[in-house]
C-alpha positions as CSV (number, residue, x, y, z in Angstrom):
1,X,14.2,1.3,4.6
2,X,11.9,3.0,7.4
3,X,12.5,5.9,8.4
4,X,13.2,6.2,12.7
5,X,10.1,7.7,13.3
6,X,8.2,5.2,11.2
7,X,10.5,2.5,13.8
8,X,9.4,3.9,16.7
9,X,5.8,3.8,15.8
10,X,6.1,0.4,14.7
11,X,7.4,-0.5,18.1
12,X,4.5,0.7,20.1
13,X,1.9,-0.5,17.7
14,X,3.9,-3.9,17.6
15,X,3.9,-4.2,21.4
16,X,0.0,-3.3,21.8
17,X,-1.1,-5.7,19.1
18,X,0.9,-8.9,20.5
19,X,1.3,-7.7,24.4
20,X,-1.7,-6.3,25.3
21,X,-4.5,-7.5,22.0
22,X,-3.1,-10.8,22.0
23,X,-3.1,-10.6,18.1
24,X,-0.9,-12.3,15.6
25,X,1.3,-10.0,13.1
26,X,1.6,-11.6,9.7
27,X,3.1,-9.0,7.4
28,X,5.2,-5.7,8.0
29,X,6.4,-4.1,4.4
30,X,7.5,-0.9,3.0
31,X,5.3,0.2,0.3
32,X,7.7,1.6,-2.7
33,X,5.1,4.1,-4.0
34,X,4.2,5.8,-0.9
35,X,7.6,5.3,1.3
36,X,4.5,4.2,3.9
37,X,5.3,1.2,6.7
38,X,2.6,-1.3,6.1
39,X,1.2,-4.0,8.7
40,X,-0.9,-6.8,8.4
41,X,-2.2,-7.9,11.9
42,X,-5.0,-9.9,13.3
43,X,-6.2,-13.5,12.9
44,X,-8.5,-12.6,10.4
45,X,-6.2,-10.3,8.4
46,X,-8.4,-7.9,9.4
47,X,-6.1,-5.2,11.0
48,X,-4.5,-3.1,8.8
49,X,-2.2,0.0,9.9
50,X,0.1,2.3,7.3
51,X,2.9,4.6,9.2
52,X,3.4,7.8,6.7
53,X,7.1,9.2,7.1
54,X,6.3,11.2,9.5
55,X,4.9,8.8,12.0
56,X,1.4,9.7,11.4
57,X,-0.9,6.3,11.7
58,X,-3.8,5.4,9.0
């Protein structure tokens, strides 16, 4: 389960990729090794974002 800063980063990263880059989100997971938010995002697949635990983005 993601953590609330993980939530609130997923918001604002959710909102710029459909609201503003007009980009399709296919995939948002929680990786089990890592405890890491991961999103899958473009029409390519070509966007990929982790959110660590504490909110950081990769």
């Amino acid at each position: 389960m993601p953590i609330s800063k993980q939530l609130e980063r997923l918001y604002v990263i959710s909102y710029k990729l459909t609201y503003r880059m007009f980009q399709p989100i296919h995939m948002v997971c929680v990786d089990q090794r890592t405890q890491n938010l991961y999103i899958l995002a473009g029409y390519d697949e070509d966007l990929e974002f982790q959110i660590a635990t504490d909110g950081e983005v990769f």
